[in-house]
KEDREN-946362 format. One record per residue (C-alpha): residue number from 1; x, y, z. Coordinates in Angstrom, 3 decimals. Example, Ala and Ser with C-alpha at 12.3 -4.5 7.8 and 13.67 -1.06 7.14 Angstrom:
! KEDREN-946362
<rec><seq>1</seq><east>12.300</east><north>-4.500</north><up>7.800</up></rec>
<rec><seq>2</seq><east>13.670</east><north>-1.060</north><up>7.140</up></rec>
! end
This chain:
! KEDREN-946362
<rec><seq>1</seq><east>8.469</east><north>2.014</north><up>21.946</up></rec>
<rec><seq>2</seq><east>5.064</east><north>0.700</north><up>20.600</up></rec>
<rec><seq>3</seq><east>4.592</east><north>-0.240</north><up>17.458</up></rec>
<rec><seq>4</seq><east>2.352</east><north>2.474</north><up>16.270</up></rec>
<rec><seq>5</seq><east>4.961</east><north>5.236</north><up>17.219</up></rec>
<rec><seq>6</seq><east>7.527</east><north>2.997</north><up>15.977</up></rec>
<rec><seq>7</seq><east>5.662</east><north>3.245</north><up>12.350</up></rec>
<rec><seq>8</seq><east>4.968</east><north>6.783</north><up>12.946</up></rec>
<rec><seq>9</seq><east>8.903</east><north>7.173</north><up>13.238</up></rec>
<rec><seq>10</seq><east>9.432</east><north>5.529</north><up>10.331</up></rec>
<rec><seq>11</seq><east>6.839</east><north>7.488</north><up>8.366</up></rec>
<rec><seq>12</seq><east>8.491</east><north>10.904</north><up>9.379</up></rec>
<rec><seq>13</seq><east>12.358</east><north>9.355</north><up>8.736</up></rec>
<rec><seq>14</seq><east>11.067</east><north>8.478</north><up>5.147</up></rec>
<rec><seq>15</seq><east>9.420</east><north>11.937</north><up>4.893</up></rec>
<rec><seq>16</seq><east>12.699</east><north>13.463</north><up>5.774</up></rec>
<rec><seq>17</seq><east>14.553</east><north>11.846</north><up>3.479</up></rec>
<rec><seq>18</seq><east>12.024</east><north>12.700</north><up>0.997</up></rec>
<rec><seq>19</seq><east>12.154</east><north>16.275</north><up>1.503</up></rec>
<rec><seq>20</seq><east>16.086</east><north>16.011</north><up>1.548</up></rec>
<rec><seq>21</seq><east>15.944</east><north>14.531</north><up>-1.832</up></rec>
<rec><seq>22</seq><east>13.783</east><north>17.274</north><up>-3.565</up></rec>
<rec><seq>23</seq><east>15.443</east><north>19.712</north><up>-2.294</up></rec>
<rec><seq>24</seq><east>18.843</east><north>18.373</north><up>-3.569</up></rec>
<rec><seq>25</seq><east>17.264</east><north>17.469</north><up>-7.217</up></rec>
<rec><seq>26</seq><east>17.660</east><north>13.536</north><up>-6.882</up></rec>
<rec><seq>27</seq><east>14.267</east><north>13.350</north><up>-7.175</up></rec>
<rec><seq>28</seq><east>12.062</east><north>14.729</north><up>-9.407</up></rec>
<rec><seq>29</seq><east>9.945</east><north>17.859</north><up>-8.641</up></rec>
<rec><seq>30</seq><east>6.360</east><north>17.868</north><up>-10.230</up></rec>
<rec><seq>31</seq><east>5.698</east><north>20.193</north><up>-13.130</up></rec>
<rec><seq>32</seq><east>4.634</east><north>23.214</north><up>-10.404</up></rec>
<rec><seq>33</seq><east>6.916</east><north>23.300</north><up>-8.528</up></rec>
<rec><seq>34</seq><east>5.518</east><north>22.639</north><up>-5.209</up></rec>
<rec><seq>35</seq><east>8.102</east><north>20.675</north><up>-3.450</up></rec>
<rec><seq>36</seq><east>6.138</east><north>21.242</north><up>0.097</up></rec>
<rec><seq>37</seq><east>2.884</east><north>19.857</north><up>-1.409</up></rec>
<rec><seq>38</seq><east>5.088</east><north>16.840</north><up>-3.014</up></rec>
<rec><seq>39</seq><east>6.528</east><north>15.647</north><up>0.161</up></rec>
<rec><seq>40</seq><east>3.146</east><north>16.108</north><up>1.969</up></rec>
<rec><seq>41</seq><east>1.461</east><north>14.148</north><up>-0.556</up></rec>
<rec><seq>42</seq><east>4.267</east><north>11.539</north><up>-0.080</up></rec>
<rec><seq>43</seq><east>4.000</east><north>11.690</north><up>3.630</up></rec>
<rec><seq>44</seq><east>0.107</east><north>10.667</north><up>3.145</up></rec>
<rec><seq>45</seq><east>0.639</east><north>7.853</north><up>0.926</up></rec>
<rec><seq>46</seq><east>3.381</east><north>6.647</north><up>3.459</up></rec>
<rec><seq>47</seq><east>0.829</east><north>6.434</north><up>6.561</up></rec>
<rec><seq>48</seq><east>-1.768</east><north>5.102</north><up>4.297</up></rec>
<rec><seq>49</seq><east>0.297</east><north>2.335</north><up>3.217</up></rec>
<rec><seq>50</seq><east>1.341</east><north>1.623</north><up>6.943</up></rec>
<rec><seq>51</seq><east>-2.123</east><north>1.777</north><up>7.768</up></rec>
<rec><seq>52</seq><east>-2.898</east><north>-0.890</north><up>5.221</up></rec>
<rec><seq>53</seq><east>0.097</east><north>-2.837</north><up>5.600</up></rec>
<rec><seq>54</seq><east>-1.081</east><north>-3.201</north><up>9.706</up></rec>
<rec><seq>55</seq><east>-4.684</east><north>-3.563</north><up>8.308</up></rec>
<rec><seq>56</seq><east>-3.209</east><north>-6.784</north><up>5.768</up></rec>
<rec><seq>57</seq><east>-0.976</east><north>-7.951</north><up>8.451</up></rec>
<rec><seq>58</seq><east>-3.664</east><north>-8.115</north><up>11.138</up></rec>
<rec><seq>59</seq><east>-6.040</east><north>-10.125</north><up>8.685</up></rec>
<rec><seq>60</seq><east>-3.160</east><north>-12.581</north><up>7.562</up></rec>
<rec><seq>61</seq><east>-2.873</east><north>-13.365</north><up>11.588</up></rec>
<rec><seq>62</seq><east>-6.094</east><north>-13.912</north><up>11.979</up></rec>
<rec><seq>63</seq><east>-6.831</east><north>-16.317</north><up>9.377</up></rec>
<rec><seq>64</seq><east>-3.732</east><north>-18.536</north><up>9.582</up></rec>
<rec><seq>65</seq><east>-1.309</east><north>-17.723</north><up>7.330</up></rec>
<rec><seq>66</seq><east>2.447</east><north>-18.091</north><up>7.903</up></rec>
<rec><seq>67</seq><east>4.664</east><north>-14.997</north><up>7.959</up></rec>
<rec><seq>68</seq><east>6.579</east><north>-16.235</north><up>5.662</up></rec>
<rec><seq>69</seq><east>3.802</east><north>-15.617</north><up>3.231</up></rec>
<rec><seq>70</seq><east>3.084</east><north>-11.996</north><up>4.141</up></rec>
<rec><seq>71</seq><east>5.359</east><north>-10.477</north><up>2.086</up></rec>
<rec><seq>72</seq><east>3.827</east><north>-11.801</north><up>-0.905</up></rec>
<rec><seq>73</seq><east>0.395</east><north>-10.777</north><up>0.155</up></rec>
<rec><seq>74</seq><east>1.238</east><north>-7.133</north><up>1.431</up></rec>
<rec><seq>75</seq><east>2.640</east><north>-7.263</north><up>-2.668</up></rec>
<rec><seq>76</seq><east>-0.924</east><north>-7.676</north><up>-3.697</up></rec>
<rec><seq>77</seq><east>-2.521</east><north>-5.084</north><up>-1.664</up></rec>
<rec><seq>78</seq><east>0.791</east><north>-2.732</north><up>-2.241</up></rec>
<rec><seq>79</seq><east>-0.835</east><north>-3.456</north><up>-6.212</up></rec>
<rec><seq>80</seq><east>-4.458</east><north>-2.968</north><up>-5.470</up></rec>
<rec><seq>81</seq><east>-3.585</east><north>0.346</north><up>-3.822</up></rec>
<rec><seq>82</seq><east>-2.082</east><north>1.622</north><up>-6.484</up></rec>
<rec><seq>83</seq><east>-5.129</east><north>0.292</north><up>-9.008</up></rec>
<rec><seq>84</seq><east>-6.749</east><north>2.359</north><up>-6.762</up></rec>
<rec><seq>85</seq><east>-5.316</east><north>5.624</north><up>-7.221</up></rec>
<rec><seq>86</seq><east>-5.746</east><north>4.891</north><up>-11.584</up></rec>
<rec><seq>87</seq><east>-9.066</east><north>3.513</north><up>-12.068</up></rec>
<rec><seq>88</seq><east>-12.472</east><north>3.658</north><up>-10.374</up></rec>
<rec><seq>89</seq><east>-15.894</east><north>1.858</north><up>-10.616</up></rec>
<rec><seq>90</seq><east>-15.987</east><north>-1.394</north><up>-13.062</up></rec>
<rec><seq>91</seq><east>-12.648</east><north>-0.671</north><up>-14.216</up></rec>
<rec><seq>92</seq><east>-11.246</east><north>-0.689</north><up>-10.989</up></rec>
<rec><seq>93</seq><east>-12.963</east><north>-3.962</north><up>-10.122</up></rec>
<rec><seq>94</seq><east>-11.894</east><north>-5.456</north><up>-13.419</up></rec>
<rec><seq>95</seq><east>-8.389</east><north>-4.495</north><up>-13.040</up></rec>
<rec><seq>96</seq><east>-8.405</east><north>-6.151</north><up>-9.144</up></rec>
<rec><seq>97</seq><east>-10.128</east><north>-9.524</north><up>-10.462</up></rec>
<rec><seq>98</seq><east>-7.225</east><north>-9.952</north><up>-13.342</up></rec>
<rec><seq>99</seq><east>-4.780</east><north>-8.719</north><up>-9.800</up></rec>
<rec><seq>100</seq><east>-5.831</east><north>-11.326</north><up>-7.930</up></rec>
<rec><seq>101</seq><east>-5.432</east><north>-14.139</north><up>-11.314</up></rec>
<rec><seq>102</seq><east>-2.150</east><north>-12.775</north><up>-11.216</up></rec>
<rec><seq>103</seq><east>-1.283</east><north>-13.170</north><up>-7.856</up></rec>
<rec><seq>104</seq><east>-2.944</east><north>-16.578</north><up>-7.145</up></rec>
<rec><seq>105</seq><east>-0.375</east><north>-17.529</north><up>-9.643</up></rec>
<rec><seq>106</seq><east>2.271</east><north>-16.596</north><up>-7.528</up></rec>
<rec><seq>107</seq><east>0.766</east><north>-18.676</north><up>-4.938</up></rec>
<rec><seq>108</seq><east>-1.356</east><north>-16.583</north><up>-3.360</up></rec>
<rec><seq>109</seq><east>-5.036</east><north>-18.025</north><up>-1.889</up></rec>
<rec><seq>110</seq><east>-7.646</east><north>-16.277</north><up>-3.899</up></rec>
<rec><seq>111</seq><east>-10.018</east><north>-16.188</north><up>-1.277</up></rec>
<rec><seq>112</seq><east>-7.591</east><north>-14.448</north><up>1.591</up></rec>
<rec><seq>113</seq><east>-6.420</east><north>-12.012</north><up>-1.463</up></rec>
<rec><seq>114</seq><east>-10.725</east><north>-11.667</north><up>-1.780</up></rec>
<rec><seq>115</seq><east>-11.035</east><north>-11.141</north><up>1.669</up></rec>
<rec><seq>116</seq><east>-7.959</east><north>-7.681</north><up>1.494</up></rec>
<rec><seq>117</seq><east>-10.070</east><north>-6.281</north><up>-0.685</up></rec>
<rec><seq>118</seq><east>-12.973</east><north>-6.522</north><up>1.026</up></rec>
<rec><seq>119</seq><east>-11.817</east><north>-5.843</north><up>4.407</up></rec>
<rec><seq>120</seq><east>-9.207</east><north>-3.412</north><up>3.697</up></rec>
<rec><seq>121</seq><east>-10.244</east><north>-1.867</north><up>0.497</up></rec>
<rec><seq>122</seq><east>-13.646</east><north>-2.279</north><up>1.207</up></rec>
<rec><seq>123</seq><east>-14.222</east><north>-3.468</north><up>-2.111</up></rec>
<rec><seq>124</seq><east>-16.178</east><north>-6.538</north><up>-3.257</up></rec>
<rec><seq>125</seq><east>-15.086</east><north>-8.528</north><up>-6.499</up></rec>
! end
């Protein structure tokens, strides 16, 4: 099995569950009701974060860094992503500079966590 149908798999198995859960009530259903349109819109953030995750992954290989490290840096981009769905423009880039502050506190290299955003994000800071 290669990798990319290996994510794919997991993708759909998460979906499942998903689904399974909002139709049993252990998660909660948005305020219209649309259960289908919930799990699809959970199904597309799933891929998307795979797609960054590989995207993360592939940069942290190419500049050097230990796996051991790459669970803290898929953190930070896990983080950006979602400053990405709340803010846009300067507030957005504001919110990713104090991000990456944070995270180089954790031990993070600010200028691999600079180079995610650009690369992945697409997003200079």
């Amino acid at each position: 099995m290669s990798r990319d149908s290996f994510r794919q798999k997991a993708v759909e198995i998460a979906w499942r569950r998903y689904q399974a859960s909002l139709r049993q009530g252990s998660v909660p259903c948005r305020a219209d009701g649309d259960k289908e349109g919930q799990a699809e819109n959970f199904r597309d953030s799933a891929e998307r974060s795979e797609m960054r995750y590989e995207q993360v992954k592939n940069l942290l290989c190419d500049m050097g860094v230990p796996t051991i490290q790459f669970v803290t840096y898929r953190g930070f981009a896990l983080h950006v992503d979602k400053l990405w769905g709340d803010h846009a423009d300067e507030t957005l880039r504001d919110c990713v500079r104090h991000a990456i502050q944070r995270w180089t506190s954790y031990g993070c290299t600010e200028q691999i966590l600079r180079d995610i955003c650009r690369k992945v994000f697409e997003l200079e800071v």
